[in-house]
MISE-140912 format. One record per residue (C-alpha): residue in three letters; x, z, y. Coordinates in steps of 0.1 Angstrom, whole numbers, plus 2048, in hexadecimal, padded with zeros to 3 digits. Layout:
N
ALAXZY...
This chain:
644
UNKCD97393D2UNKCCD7163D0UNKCB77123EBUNKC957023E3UNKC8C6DB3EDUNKC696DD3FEUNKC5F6B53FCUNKC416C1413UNKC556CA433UNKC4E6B044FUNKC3469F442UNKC116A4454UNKBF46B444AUNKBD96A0433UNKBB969D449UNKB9D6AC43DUNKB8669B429UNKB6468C43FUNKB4768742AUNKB3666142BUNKB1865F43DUNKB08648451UNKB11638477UNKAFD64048BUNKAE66204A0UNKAF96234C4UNKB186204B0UNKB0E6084A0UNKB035F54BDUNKB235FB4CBUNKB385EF4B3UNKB255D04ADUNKB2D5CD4D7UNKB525D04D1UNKB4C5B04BEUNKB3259C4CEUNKB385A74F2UNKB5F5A14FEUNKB5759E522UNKB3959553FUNKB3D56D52BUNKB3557A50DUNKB1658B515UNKB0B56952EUNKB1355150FUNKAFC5654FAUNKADF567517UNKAE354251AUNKAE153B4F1UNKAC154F4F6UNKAB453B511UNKABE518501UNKAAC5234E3UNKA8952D4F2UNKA89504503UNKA9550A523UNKA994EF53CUNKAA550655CUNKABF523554UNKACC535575UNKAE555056EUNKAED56958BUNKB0E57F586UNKB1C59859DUNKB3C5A459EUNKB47587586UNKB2F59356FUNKB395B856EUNKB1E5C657FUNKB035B0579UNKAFC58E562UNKAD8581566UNKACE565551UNKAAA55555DUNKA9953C546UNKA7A527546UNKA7A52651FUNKA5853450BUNKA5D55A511UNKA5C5794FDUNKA385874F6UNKA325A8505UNKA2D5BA4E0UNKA4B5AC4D3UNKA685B74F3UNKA6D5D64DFUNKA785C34C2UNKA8B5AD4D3UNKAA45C64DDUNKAAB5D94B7UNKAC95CE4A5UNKAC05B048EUNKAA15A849BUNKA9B57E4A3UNKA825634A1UNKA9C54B495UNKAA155146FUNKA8D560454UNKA9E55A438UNKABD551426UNKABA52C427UNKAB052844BUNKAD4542450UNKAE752343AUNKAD550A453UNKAD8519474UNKAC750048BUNKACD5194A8UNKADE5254C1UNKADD54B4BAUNKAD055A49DUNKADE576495UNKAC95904ABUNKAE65A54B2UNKAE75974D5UNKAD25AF4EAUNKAD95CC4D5UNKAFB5C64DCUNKAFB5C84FBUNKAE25E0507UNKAFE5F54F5UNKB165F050FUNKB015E852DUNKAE05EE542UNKAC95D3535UNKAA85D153DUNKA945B1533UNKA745A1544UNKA61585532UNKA3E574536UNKA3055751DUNKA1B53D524UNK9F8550517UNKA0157352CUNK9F157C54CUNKA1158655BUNKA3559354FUNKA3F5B2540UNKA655C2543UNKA745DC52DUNKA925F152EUNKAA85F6514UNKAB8617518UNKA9262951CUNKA7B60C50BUNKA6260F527UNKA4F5F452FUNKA395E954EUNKA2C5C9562UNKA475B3571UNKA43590589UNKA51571577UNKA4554F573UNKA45546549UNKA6754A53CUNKA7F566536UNKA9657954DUNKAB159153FUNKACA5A9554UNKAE75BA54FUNKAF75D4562UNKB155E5562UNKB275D9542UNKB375F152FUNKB2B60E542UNKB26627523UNKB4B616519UNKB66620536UNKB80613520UNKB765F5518UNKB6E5E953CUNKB965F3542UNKB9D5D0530UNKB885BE544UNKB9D5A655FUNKB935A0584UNKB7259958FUNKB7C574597UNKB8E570576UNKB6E57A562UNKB5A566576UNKB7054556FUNKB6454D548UNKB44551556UNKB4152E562UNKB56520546UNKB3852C52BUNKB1E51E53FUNKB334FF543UNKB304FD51DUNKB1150351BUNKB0C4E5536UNKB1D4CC524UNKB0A4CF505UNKAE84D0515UNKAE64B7536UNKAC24B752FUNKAC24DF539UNKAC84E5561UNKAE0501566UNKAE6517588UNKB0153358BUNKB005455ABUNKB1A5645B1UNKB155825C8UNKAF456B5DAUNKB0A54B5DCUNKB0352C5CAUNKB225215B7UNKB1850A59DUNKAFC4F6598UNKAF64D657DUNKAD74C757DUNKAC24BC55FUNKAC5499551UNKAAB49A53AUNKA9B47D549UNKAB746153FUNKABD45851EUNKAD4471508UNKAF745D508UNKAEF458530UNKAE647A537UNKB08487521UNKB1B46E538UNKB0C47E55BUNKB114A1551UNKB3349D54BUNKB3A48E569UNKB284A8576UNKB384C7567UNKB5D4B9565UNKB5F49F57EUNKB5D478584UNKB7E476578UNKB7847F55BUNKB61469550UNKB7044C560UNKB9645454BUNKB7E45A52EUNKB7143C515UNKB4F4424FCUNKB514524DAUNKB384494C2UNKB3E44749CUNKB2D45447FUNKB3945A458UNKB2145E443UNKB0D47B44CUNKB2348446AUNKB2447748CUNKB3C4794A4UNKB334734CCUNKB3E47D4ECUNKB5C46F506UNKB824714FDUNKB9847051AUNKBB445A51CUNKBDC462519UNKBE145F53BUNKBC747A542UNKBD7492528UNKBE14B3535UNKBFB4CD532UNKBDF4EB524UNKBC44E550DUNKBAB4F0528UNKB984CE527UNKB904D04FDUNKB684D54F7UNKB5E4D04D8UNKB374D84CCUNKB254D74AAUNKB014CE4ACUNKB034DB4CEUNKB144FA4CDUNKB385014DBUNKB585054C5UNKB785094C1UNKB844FD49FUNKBA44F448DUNKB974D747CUNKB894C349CUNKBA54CB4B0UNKBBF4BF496UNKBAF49F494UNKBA749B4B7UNKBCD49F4B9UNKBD848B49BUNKBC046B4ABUNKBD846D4CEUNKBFC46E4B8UNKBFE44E4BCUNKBF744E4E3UNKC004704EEUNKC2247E4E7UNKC2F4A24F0UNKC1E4BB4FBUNKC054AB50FUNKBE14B8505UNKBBF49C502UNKBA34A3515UNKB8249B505UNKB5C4A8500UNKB5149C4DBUNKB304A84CBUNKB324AB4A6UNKB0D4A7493UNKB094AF46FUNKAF54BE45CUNKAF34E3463UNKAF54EC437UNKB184DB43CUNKB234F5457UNKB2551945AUNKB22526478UNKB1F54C471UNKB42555469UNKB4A56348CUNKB3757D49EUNKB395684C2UNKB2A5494B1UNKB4F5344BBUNKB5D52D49BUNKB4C51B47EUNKB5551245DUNKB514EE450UNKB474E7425UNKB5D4CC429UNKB744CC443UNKB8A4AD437UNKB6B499440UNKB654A7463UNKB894A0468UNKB8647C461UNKB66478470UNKB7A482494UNKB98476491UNKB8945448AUNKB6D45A4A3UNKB8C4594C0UNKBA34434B0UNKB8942B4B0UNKB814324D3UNKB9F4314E1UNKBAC4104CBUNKBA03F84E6UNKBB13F5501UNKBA83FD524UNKBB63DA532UNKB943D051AUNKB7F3DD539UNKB943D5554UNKB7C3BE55EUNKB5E3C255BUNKB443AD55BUNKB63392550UNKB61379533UNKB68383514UNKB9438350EUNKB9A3624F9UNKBB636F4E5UNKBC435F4C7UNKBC13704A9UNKBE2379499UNKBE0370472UNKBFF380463UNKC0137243DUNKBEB384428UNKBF539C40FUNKBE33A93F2UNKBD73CA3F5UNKBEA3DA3DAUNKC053D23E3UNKC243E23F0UNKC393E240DUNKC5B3E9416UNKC553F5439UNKC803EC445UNKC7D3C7436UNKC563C6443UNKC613C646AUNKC7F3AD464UNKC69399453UNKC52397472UNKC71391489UNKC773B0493UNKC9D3B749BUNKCB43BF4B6UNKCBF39D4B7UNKCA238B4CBUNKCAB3764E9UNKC89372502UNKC873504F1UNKC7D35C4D3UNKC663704E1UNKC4735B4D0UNKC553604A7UNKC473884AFUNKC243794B2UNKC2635749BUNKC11356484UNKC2B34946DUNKC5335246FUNKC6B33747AUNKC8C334460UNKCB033946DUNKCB931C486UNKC9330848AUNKC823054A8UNKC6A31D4ACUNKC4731A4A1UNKC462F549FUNKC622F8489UNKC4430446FUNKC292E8478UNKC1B2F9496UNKC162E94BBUNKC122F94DEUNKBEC2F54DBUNKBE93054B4UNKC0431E4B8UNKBF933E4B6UNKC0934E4DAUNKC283364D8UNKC3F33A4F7UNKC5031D50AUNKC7632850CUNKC8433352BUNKC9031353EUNKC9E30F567UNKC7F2FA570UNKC61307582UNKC49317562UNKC2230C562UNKC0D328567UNKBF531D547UNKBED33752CUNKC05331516UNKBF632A4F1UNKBD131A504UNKBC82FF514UNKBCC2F3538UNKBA92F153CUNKB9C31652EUNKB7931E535UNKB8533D543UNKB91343563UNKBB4352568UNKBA436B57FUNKB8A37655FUNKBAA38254AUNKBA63AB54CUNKBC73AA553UNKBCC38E569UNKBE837156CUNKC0B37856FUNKC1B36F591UNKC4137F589UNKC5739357CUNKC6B3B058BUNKC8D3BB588UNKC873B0564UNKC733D0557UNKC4C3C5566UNKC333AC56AUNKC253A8587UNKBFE39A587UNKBE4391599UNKBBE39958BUNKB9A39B59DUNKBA33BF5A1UNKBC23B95B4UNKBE73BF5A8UNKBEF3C6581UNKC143D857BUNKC1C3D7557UNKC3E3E7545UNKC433C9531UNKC5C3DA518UNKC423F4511UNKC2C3DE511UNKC393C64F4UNKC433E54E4UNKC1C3F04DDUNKC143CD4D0UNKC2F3CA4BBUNKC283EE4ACUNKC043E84A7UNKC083C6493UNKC233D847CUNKC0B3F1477UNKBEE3D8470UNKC023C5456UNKC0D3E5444UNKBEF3F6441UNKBE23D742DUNKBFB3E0410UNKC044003FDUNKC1E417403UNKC3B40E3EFUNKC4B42A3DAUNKC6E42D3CEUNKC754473B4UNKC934603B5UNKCAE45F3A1UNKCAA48639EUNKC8D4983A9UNKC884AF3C3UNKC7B4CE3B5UNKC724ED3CBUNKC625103C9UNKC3850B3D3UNKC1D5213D9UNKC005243C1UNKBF050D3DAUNKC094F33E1UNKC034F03BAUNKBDF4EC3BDUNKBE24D73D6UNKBFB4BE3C4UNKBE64BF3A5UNKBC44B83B7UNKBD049C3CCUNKBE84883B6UNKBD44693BCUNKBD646E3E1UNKBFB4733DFUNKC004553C7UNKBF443F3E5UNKC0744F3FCUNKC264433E9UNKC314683DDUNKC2E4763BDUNKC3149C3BDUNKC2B4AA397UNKC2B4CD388UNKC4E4D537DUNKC454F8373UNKC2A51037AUNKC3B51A39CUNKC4B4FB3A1UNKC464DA3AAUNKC5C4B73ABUNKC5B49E3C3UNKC6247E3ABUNKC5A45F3C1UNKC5745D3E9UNKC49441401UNKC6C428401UNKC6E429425UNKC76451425UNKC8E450404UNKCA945C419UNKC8F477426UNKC8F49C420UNKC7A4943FEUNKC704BE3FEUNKC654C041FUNKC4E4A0420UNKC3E4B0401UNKC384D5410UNKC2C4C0431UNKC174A841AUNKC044C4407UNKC004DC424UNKBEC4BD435UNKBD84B8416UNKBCD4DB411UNKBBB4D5437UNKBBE4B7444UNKBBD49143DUNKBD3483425UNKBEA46B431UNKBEF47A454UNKC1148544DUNKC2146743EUNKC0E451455UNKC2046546FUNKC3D45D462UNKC3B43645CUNKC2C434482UNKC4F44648FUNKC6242B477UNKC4D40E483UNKC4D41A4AAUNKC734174A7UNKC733F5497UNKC593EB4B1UNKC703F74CEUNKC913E54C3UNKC793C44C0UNKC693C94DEUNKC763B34FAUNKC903C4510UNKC933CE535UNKCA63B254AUNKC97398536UNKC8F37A548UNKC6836D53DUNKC5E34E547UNKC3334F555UNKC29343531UNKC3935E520UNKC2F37853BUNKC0C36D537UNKC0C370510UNKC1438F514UNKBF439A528UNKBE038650FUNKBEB39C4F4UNKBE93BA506UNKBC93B050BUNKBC33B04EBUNKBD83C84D8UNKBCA3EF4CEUNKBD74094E0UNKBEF3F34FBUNKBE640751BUNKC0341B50CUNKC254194FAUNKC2B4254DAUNKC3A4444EEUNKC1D44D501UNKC2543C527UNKC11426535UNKC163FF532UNKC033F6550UNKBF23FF574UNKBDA3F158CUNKBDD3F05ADUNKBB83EA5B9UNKBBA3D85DEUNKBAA3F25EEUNKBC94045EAUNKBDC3E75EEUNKBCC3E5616UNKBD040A619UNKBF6401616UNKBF43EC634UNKBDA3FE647UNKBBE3E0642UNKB9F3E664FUNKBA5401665
């Protein structure tokens, strides 16, 4: 007998069906916890939003056991009417918004009024509040809703003990008490930065561990400045330089800390949007995409940059904790930072070296015009400015002429210019003793050798640095990295004043896209015209790659594409081919650049500084190092134990 196949066996039971019905509140509450409230920062974040919103100028926050046991938020804002504390702790109750257009133009901290609901849930809170008209406070507990007198001056004070009392499991995850505290102080430090008018006090198990005062007496830009230097250090501020840029309706401000300050984590990154802390994609791409050119490898930027704009051009209510936001056109806000830094960081420190100096006399280095539609072979560009392997020290003037000398002539007076007109020409290197005059200005320059930011040279050593003497004390300078940056940063000038030039393939390149690589290609074939690539649909899931920038023809014309329209579906346009010339042009740079154990006569050394002095971005190479140090000569004494 054929025994019979039961396709049942082994599987389990269907559950029985529940009917739908409705949650009921305390679960509610709880689950909105889970998302609002991770740990003791959580709940302090949302106090403080509270507090910032109701114009306080003095916040104190009291936590013990890192915030497990207790988080008390004091404020000295307007207060909470006695007849409306009730409300104030149901689910979806706020003063903030009444209707859908104030929601699409949030203008405050908090305005959800999930907050105290939250996390009465998962928590002993109990609120006390007195406004200016009332006789004296009143305080209310959430778990019974009784009410009764309380002592306060005007202003709002709410507690919170035991977190996640009612929720065992949940306070499992939480870490040790001084690792919750450390987040703790890291949201009030947020909080700090974007409010220096607001004085902030944390004090832990009765000690006083933080304290900022308010700034709200100095203008806005000053107060910013102080309050950083307050909450993360003099250093800071000081290996920092001003941001301040605005595009169209945006505007970009804050302090961007230079390479040499970058880190190894991301821990020094704050980034606010009309005043409210967050982490987002698009500002930290390009805050990173601005220090490429600076910063190479893994080192992280530091920086604190407020981002204004109008709040109908942002959404901020597409995370419960308020950290993310969501930008109507993030391609803008890109821009808007990544030129804010560039910009910032463009001038060069050696610019403020002295301060108080006369202004640098540079010459101005007038590379022949070209039209701008025209277009540029980037190989034949650099040998066309000089730049080869081949250059002796003598030559070291045709980098900076403002006109090439032909095979075989002497120099720049070979093309009609003399030692006073030439743009930085160089006196080759001779056995007699060299003047110590600026080379390419007169003898008798109004301005003192001692006025030059970075200084005049005195020598060279062991071939590799100059050795100078400014009003600070001694200057060291790489001089190889140094002429490296200049010479990168004039190819780049002359090159960004022409188009790309394209060369089309023989065969094109065709390759399998998504349905938005397809979009993408289709929106932005104007933007990838000027980019020197033409990328056209070769079928409905296909796409060919018919011309690329002629510099990258013997590129992987695919994968330039893929990385082309992955950066225009989020991010600026020419970021990854621009990427790409500055690697071609950094290497060009570096095999004209003069060499190591090169023998510079004072003239030439000099020049040098000059154009330092003058050049974007030469505090360092094109590989992220520095290109020069001071020695101030205070240290200088402490060497030899002056003064003691």
């Amino acid at each position: 007998m054929t025994p019979t196949l039961n396709l049942n066996e082994g599987r389990a039971a269907a559950p029985a069906r529940r009917p739908i019905r409705e949650l009921p509140d305390a679960l509610i509450s709880q689950i909105a916890a889970g998302e609002v409230v991770e740990r003791p920062a959580s709940v302090e974040r949302e106090l403080l939003d509270n507090a910032l919103d109701a114009g306080a100028t003095q916040i104190t926050v009291r936590l013990l056991a890192g915030g497990v046991r207790l988080i008390s938020v004091e404020d000295d804002g307007a207060g909470i009417a006695r007849d409306e504390l009730p409300i104030a702790l149901k689910r979806h109750a706020t003063s903030k918004i009444a209707s859908l257009a104030e929601l699409e133009a949030v203008g405050t901290m908090g305005f959800r009024g999930e907050a105290l609901a939250a996390i009465a849930s998962v928590g002993e809170l109990t609120l006390i509040s007195r406004t200016a008209d009332a006789a004296e406070a009143w305080s209310i507990d959430a778990a019974s809703g009784e009410m009764r007198p309380a002592a306060r001056a005007v202003g709002t004070t709410v507690e919170v003990r035991e977190l996640f009392f009612s929720t065992p499991a949940r306070r499992k995850f939480l870490k040790t008490d001084a690792t919750e505290l450390a987040h703790c102080l890291e949201a009030v430090r947020r909080h700090a930065l974007s409010r220096p008018d607001v004085g902030f006090a944390v004090w832990h198990e009765g000690r006083l561990i933080e304290q900022w005062r308010s700034w709200r007496d100095l203008e806005p830009l000053r107060a910013h400045e102080r309050r950083i230097a307050d909450v993360l250090g003099e250093d800071f501020l000081a290996q920092s330089v001003a941001v301040d840029h605005r595009a169209g309706p945006l505007r970009v401000w804050g302090r961007a800390g230079v390479p040499d300050a970058a880190r190894s984590r991301a821990d020094g990154q704050f980034a606010f949007v009309n005043g409210r802390f967050v982490r987002d994609k698009v500002i930290a791409h390009a805050a990173r995409s601005a220090y490429e050119d600076v910063l190479h490898g893994q080192r992280q930027p530091v920086y604190v940059l407020h981002l204004e704009i109008d709040p109908t051009r942002v959404d901020v209510n597409v995370h419960p904790t308020k950290i993310e936001v969501r930008f109507r056109d993030g391609r803008e806000v890109h821009q808007a930072v990544r030129h804010a830094i560039e910009n910032a960081l463009a001038t060069p420190r050696a610019a403020f070296a002295g301060a108080e100096s006369a202004p640098v006399a540079s010459e101005t280095i007038n590379f022949e015009k070209k039209p701008p539609n025209a277009s540029v072979n980037w190989s034949q560009a650099a040998i066309d400015l000089g730049v080869s392997r081949g250059h002796e020290v003598r030559d070291l003037g045709a980098l900076w002429q403002t006109e090439v000398p032909t095979p075989g002539g002497a120099g720049p007076q070979a093309s009609g210019s003399t030692p006073e007109n030439a743009s930085l020409a160089f006196a080759a290197p001779s056995d007699a003793q060299p003047s110590v005059a600026l080379a390419g200005t007169a003898a008798s320059s109004p301005t003192p050798a001692d006025d030059w930011p970075l200084g005049r040279a005195l020598a060279q050593l062991h071939g590799v640095y100059i050795l100078a003497e400014n009003r600070h004390g001694l200057v060291l300078v790489d001089m190889h990295a140094a002429h490296e940056r200049i010479v990168y940063e004039r190819l780049k000038n002359q090159l960004d004043q022409a188009a790309i030039a394209s060369q089309p393939l023989l065969i094109p390149a065709t390759f399998a896209a998504t349905p938005e690589e397809v979009a993408t290609a289709e929106a932005h074939a104007a933007a990838l015209s000027q980019l020197g690539l033409e990328i056209t649909p070769f079928s409905p899931k296909t796409l060919a790659v018919r011309a690329v920038p002629a510099a990258l023809a013997q590129g992987d014309a695919v994968a330039l594409a893929r990385s082309v329209l992955a950066e225009l579906a989020q991010h600026e346009a020419s970021t990854v081919v621009q990427r790409a010339r500055n690697e071609l042009l950094a290497t060009m740079a570096c095999h004209g650049a003069v060499r190591a154990n090169r023998r510079l006569t004072l003239d030439e050394m000099n020049a040098l500084l000059r154009q330092m002095e003058a050049t974007e971005r030469s505090d360092q190479c094109n590989h992220g190092r520095p290109t020069w140090r001071q020695i101030s000569m205070r240290e200088l004494d402490a060497l030899f134990l002056r003064g003691r």
